[in-house]
CHARMM internal coordinates of N, CA and C (Angstrom, degrees):
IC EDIT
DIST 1 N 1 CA 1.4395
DIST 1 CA 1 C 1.5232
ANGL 1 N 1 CA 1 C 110.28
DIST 1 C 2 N 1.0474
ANGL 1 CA 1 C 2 N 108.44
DIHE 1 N 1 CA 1 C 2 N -42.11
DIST 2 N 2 CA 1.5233
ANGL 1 C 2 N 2 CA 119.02
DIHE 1 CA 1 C 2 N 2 CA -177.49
DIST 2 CA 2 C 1.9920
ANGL 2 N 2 CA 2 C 103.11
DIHE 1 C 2 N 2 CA 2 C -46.68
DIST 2 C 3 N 1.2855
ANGL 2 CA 2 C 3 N 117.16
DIHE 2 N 2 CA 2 C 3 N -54.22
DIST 3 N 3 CA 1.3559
ANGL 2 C 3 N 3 CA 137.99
DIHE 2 CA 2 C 3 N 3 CA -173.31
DIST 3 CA 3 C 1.9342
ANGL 3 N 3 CA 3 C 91.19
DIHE 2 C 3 N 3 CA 3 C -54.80
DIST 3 C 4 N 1.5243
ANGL 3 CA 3 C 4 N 127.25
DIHE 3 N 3 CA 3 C 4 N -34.19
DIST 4 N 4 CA 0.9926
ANGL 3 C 4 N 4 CA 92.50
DIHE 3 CA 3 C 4 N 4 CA -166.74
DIST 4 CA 4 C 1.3464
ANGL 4 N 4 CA 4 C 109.26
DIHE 3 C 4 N 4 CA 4 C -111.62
DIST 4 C 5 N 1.5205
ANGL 4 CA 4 C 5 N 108.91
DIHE 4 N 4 CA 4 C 5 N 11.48
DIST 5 N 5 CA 1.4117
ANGL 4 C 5 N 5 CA 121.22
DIHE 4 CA 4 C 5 N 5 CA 168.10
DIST 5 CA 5 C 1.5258
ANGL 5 N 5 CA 5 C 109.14
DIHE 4 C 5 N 5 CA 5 C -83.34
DIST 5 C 6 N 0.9189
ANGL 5 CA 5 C 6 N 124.58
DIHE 5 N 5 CA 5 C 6 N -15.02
DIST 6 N 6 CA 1.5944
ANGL 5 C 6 N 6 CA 136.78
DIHE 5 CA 5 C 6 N 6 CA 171.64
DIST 6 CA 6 C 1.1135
ANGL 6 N 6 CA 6 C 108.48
DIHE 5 C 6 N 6 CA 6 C -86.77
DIST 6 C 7 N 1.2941
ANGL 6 CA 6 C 7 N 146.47
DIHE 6 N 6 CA 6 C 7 N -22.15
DIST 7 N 7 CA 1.0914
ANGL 6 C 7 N 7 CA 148.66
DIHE 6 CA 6 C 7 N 7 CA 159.20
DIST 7 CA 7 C 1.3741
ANGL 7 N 7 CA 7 C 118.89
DIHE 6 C 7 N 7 CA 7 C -58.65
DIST 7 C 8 N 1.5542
ANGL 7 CA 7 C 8 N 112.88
DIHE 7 N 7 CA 7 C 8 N -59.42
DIST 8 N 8 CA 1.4180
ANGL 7 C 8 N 8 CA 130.16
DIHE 7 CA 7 C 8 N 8 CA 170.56
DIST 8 CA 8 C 1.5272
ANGL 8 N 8 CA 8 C 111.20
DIHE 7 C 8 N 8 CA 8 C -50.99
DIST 8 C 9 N 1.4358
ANGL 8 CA 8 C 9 N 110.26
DIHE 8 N 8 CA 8 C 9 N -38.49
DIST 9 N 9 CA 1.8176
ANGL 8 C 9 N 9 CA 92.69
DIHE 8 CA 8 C 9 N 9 CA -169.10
DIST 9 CA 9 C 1.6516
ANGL 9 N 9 CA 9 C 99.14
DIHE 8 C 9 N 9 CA 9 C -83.71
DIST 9 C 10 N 1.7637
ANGL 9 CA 9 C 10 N 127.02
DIHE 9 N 9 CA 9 C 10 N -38.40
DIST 10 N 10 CA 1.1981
ANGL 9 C 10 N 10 CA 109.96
DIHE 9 CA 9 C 10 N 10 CA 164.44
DIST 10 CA 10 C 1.7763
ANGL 10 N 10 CA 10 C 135.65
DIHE 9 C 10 N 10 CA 10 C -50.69
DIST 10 C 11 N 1.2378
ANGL 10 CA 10 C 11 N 113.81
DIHE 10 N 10 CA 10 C 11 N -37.88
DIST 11 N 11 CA 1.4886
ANGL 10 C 11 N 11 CA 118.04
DIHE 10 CA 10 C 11 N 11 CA 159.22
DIST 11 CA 11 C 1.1589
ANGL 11 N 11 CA 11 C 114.86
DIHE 10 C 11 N 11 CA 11 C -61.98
DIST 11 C 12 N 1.4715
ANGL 11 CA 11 C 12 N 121.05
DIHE 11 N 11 CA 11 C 12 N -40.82
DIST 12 N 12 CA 1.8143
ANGL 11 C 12 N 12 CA 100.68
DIHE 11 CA 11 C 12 N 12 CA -171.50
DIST 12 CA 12 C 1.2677
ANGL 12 N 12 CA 12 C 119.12
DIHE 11 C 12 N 12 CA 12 C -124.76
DIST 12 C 13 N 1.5738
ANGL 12 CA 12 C 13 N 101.99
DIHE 12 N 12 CA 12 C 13 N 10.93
DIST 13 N 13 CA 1.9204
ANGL 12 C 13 N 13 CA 103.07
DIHE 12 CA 12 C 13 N 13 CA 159.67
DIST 13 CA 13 C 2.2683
ANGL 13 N 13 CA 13 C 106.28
DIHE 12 C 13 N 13 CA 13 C 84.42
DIST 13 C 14 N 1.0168
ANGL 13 CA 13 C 14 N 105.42
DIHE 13 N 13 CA 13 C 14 N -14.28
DIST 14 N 14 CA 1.0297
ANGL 13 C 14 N 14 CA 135.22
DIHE 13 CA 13 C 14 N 14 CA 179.06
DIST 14 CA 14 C 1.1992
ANGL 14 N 14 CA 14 C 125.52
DIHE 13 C 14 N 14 CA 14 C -68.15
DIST 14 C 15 N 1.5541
ANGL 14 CA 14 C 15 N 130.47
DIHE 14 N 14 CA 14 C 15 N 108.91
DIST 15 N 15 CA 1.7640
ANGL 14 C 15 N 15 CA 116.30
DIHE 14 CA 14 C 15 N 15 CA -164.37
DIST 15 CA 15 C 1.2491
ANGL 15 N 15 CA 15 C 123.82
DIHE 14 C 15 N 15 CA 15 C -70.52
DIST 15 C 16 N 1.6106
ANGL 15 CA 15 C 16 N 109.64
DIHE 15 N 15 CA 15 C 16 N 179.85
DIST 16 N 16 CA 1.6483
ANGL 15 C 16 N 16 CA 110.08
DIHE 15 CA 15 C 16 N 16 CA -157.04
DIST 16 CA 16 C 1.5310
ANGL 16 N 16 CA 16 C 105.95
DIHE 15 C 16 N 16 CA 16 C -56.64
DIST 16 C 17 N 1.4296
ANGL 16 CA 16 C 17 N 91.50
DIHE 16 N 16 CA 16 C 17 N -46.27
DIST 17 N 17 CA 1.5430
ANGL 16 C 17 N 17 CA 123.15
DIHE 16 CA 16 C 17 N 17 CA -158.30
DIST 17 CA 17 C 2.0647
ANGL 17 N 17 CA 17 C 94.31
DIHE 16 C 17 N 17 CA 17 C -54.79
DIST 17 C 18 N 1.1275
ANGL 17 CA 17 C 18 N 102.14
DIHE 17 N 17 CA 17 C 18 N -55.59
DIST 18 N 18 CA 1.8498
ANGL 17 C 18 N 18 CA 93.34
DIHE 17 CA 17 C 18 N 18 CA 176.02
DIST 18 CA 18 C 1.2103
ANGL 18 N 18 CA 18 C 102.46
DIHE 17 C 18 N 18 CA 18 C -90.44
DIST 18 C 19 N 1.1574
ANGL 18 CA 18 C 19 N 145.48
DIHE 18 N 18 CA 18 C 19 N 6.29
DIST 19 N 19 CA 1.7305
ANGL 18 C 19 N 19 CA 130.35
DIHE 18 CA 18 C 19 N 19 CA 139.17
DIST 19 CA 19 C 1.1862
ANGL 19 N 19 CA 19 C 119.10
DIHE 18 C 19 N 19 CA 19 C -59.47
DIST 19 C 20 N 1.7534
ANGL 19 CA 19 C 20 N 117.34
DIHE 19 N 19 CA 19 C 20 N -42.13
DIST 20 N 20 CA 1.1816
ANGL 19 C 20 N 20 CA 93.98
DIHE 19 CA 19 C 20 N 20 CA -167.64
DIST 20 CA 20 C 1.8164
ANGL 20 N 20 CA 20 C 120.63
DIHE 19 C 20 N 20 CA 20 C -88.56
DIST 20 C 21 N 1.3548
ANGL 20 CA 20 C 21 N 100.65
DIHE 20 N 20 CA 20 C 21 N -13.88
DIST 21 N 21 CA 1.4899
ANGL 20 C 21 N 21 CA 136.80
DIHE 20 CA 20 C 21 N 21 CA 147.17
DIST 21 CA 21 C 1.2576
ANGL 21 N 21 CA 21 C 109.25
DIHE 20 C 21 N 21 CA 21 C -9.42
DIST 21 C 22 N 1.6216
ANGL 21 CA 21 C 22 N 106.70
DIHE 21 N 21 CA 21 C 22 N -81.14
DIST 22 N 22 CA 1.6894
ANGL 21 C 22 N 22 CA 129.74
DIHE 21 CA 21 C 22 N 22 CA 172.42
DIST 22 CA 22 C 1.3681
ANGL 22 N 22 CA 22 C 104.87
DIHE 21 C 22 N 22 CA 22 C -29.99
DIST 22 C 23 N 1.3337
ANGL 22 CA 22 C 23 N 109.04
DIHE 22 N 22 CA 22 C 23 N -90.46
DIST 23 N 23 CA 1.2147
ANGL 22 C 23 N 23 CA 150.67
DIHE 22 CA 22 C 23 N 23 CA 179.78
DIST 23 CA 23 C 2.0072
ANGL 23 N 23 CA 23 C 102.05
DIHE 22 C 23 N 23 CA 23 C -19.41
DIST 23 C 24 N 1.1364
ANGL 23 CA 23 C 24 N 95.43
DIHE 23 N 23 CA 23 C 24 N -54.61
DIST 24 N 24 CA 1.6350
ANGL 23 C 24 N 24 CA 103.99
DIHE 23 CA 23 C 24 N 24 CA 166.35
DIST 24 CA 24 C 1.7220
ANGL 24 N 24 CA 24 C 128.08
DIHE 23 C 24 N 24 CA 24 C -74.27
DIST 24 C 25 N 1.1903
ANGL 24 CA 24 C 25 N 90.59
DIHE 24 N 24 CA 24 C 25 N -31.17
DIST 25 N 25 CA 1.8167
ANGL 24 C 25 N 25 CA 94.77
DIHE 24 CA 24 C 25 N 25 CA -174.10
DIST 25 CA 25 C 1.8076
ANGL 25 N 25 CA 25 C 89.90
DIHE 24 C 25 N 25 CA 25 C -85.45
DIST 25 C 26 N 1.2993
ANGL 25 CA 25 C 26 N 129.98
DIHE 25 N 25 CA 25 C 26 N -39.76
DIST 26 N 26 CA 1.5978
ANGL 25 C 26 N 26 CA 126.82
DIHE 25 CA 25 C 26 N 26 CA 177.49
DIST 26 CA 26 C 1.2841
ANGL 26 N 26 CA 26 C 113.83
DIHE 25 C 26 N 26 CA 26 C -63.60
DIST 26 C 27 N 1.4720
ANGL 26 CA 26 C 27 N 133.59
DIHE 26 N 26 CA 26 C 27 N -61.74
DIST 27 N 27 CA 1.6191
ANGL 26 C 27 N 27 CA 123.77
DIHE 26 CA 26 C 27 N 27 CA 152.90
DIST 27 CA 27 C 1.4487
ANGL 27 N 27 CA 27 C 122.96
DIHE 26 C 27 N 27 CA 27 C -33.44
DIST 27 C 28 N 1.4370
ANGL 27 CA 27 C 28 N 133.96
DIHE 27 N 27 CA 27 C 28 N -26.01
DIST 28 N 28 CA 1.1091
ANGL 27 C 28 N 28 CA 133.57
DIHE 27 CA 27 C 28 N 28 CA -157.89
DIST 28 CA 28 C 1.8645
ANGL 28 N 28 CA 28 C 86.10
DIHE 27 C 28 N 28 CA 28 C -99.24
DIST 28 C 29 N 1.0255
ANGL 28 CA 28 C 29 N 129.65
DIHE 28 N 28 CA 28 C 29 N -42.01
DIST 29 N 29 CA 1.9289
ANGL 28 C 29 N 29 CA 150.21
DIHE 28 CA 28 C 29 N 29 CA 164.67
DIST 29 CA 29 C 1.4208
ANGL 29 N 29 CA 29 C 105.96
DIHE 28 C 29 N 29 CA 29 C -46.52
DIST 29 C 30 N 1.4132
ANGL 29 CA 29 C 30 N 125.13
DIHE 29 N 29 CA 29 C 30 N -54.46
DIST 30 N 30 CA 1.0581
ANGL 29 C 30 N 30 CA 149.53
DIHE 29 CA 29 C 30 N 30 CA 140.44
DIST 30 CA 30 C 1.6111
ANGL 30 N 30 CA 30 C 120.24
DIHE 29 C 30 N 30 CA 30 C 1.12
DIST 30 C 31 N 1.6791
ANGL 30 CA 30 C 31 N 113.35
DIHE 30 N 30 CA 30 C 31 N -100.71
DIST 31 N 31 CA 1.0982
ANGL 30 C 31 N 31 CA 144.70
DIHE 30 CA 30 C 31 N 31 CA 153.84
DIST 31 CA 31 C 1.5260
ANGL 31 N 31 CA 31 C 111.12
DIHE 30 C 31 N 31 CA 31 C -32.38
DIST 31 C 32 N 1.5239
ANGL 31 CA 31 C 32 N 115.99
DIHE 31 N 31 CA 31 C 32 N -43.65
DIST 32 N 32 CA 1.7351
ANGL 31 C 32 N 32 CA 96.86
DIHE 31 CA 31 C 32 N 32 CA 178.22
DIST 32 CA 32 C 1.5095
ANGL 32 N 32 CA 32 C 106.72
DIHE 31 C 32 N 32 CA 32 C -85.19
DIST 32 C 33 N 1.1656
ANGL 32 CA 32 C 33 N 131.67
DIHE 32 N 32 CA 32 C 33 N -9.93
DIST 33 N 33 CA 1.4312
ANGL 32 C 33 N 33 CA 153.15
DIHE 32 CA 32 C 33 N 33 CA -169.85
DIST 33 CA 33 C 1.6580
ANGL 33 N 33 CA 33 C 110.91
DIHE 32 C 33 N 33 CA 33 C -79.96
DIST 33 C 34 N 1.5191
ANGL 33 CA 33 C 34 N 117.16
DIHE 33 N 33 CA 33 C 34 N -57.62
DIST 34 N 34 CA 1.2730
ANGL 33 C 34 N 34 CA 116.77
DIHE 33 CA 33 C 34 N 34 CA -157.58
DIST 34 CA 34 C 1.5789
ANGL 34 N 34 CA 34 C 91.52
DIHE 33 C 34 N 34 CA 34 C -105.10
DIST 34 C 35 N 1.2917
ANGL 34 CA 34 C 35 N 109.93
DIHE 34 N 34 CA 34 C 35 N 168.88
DIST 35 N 35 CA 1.5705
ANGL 34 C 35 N 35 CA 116.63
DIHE 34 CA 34 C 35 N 35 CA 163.87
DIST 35 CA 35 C 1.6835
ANGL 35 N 35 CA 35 C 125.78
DIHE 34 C 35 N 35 CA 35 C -70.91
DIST 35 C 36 N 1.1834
ANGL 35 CA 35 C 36 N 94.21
DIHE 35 N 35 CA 35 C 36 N 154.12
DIST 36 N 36 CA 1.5425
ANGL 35 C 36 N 36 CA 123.83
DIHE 35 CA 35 C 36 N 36 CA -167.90
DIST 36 CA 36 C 1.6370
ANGL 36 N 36 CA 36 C 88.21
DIHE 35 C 36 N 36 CA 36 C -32.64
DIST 36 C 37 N 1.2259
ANGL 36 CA 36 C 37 N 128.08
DIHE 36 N 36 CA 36 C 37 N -63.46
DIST 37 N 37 CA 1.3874
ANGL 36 C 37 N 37 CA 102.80
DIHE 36 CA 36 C 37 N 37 CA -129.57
DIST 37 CA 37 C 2.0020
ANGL 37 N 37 CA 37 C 85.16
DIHE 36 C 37 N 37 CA 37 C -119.96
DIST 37 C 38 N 1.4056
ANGL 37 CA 37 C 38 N 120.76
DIHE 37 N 37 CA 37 C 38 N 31.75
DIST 38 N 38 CA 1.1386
ANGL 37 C 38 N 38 CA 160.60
DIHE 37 CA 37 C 38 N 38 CA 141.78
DIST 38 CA 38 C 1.3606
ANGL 38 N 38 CA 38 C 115.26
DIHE 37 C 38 N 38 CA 38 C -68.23
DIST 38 C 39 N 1.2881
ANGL 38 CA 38 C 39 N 114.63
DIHE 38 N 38 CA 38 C 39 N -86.25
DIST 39 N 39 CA 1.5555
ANGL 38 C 39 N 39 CA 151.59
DIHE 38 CA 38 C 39 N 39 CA 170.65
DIST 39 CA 39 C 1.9357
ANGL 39 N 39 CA 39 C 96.19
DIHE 38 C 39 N 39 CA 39 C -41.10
DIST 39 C 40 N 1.3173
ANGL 39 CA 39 C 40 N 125.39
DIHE 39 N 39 CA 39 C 40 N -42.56
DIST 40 N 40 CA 1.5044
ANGL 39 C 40 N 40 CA 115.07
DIHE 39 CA 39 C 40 N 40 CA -173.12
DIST 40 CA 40 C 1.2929
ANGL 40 N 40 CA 40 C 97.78
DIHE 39 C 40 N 40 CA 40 C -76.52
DIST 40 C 41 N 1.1894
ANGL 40 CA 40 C 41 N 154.51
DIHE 40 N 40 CA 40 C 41 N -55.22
DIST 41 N 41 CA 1.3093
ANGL 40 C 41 N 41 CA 177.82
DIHE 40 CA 40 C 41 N 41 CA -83.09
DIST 41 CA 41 C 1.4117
ANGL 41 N 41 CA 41 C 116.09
DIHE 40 C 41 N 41 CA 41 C -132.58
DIST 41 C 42 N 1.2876
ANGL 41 CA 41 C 42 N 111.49
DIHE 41 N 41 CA 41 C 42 N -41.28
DIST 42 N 42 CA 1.7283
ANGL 41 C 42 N 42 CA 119.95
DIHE 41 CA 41 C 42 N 42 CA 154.02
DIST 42 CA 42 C 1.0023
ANGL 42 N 42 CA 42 C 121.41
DIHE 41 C 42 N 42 CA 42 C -24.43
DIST 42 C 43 N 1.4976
ANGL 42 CA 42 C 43 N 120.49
DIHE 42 N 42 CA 42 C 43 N -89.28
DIST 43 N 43 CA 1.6295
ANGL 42 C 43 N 43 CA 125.26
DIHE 42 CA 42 C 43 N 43 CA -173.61
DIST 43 CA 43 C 1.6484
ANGL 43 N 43 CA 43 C 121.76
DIHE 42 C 43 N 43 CA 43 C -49.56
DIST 43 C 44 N 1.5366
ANGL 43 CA 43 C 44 N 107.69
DIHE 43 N 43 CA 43 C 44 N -31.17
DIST 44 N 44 CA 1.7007
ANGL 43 C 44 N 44 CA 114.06
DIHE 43 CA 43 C 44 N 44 CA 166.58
DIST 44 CA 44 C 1.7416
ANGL 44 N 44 CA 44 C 112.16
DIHE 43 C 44 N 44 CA 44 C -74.18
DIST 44 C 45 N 1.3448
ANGL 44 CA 44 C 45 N 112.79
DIHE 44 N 44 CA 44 C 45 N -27.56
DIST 45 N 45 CA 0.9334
ANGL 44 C 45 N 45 CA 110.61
DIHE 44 CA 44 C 45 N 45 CA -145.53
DIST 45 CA 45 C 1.8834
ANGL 45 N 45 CA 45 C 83.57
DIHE 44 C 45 N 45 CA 45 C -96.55
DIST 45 C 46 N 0.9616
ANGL 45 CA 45 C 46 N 127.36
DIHE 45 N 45 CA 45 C 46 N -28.54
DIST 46 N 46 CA 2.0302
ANGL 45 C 46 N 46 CA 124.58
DIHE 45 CA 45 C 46 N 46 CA 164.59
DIST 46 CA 46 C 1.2657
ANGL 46 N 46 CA 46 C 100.91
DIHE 45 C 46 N 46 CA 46 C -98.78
DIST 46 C 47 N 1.6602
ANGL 46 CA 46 C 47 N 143.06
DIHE 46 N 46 CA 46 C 47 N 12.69
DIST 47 N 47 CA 1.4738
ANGL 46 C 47 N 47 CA 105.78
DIHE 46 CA 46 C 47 N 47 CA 160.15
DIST 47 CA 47 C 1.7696
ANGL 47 N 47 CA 47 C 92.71
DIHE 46 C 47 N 47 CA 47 C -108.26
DIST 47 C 48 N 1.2822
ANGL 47 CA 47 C 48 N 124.98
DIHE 47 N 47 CA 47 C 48 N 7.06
DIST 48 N 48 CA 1.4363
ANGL 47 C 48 N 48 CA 129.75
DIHE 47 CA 47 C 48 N 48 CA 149.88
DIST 48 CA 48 C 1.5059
ANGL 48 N 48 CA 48 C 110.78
DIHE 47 C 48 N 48 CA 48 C -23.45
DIST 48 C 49 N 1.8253
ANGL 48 CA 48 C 49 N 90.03
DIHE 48 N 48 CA 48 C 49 N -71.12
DIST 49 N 49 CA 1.4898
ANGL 48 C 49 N 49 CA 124.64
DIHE 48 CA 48 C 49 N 49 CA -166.18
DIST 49 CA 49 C 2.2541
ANGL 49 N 49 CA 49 C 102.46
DIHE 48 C 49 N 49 CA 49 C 61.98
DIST 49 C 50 N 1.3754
ANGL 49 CA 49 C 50 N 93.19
DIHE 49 N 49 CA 49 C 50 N -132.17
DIST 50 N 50 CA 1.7941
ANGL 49 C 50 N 50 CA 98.04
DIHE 49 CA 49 C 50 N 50 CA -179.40
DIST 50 CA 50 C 1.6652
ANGL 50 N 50 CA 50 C 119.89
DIHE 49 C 50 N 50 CA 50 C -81.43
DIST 50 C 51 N 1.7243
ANGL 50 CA 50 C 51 N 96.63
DIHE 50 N 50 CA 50 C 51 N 2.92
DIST 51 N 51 CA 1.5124
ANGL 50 C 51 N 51 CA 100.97
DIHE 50 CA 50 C 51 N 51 CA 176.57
DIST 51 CA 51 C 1.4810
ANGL 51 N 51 CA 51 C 121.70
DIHE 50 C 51 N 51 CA 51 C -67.41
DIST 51 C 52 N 1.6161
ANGL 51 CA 51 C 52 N 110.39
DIHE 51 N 51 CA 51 C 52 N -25.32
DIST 52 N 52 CA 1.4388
ANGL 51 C 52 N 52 CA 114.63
DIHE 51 CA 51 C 52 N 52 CA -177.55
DIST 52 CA 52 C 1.6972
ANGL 52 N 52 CA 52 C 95.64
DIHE 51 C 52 N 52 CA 52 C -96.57
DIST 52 C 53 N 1.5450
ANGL 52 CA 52 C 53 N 138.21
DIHE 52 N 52 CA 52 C 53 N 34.28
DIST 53 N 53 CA 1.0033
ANGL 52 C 53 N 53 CA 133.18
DIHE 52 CA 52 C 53 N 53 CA -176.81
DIST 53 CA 53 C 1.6014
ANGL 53 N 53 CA 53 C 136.91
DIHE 52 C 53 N 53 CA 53 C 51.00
DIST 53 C 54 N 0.9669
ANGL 53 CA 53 C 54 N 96.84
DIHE 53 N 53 CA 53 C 54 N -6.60
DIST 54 N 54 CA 1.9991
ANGL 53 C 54 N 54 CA 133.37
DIHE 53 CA 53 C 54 N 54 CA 172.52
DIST 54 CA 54 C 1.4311
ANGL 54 N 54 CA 54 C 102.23
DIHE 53 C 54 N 54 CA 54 C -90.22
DIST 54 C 55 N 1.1496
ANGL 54 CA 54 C 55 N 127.58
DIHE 54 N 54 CA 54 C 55 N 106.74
DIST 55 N 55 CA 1.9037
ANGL 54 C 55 N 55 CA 132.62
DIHE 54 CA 54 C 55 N 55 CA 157.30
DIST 55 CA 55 C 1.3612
ANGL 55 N 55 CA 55 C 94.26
DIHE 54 C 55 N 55 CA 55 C -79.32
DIST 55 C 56 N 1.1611
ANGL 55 CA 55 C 56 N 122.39
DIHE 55 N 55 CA 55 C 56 N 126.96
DIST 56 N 56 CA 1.4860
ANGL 55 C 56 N 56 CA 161.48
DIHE 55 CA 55 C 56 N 56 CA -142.82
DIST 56 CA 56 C 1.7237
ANGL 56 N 56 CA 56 C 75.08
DIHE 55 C 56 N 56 CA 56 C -109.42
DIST 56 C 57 N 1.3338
ANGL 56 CA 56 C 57 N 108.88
DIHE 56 N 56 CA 56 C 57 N -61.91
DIST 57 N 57 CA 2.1808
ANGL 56 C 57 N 57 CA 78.77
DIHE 56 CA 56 C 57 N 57 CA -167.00
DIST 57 CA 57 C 0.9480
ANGL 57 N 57 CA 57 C 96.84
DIHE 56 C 57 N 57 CA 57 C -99.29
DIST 57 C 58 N 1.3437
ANGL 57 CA 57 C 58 N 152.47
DIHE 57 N 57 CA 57 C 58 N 36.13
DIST 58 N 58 CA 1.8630
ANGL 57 C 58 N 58 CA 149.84
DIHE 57 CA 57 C 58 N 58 CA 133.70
DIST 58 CA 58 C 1.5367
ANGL 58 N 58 CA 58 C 120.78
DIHE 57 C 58 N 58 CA 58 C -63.96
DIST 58 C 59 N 1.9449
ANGL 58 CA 58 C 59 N 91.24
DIHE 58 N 58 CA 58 C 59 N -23.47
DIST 59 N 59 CA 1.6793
ANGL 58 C 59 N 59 CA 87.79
DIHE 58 CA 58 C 59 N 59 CA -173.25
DIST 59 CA 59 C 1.4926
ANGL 59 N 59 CA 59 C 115.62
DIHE 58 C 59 N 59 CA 59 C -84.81
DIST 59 C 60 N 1.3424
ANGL 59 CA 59 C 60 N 137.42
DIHE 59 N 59 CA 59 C 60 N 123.07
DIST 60 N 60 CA 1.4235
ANGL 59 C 60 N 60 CA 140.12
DIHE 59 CA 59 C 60 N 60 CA -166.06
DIST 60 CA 60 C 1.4014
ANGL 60 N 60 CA 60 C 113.94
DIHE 59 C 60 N 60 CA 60 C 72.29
DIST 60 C 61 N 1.6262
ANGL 60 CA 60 C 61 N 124.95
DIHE 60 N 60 CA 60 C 61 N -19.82
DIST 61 N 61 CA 1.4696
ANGL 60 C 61 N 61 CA 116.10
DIHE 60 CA 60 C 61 N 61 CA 173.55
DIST 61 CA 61 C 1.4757
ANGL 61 N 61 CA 61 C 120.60
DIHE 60 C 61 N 61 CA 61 C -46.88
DIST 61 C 62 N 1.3696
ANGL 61 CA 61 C 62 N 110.62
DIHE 61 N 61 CA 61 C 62 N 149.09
DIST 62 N 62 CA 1.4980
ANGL 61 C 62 N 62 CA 116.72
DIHE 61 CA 61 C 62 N 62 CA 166.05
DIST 62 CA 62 C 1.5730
ANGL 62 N 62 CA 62 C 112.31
DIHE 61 C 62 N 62 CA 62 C -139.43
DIST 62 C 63 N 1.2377
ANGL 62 CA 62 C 63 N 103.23
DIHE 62 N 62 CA 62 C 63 N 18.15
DIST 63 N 63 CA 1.6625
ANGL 62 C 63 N 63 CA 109.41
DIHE 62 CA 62 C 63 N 63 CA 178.20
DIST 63 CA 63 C 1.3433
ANGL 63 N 63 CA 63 C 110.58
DIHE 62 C 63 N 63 CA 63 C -83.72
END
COOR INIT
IC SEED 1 N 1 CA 1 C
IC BUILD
């Protein structure tokens, strides 16, 4: 997660502290949004980060 909060403050100039902010209130948007066993899978699935070979903000990005 950290990797994609670093991302966010280099793109938007914006400090850690409301990156990581974002980053929490959108997973939390997230989780009431997608299904249960979707929704569990989040938090493993970005503190992964590039270890599971998947960049967590490559997938669906177009920024």
């Amino acid at each position: 997660m950290k990797e994609l909060i670093n991302i966010i403050v280099q793109k938007t100039g914006i400090s850690q502290e409301n990156a990581q902010k974002a980053v929490q209130v959108t997973l939390g948007f997230l989780k009431t949004k997608l299904p249960a066993p979707l929704a569990g899978q989040l938090d493993s699935f970005l503190s992964a980060g590039t270890s599971s070979g998947v960049n967590p903000v490559a997938v669906g990005a177009k920024a």
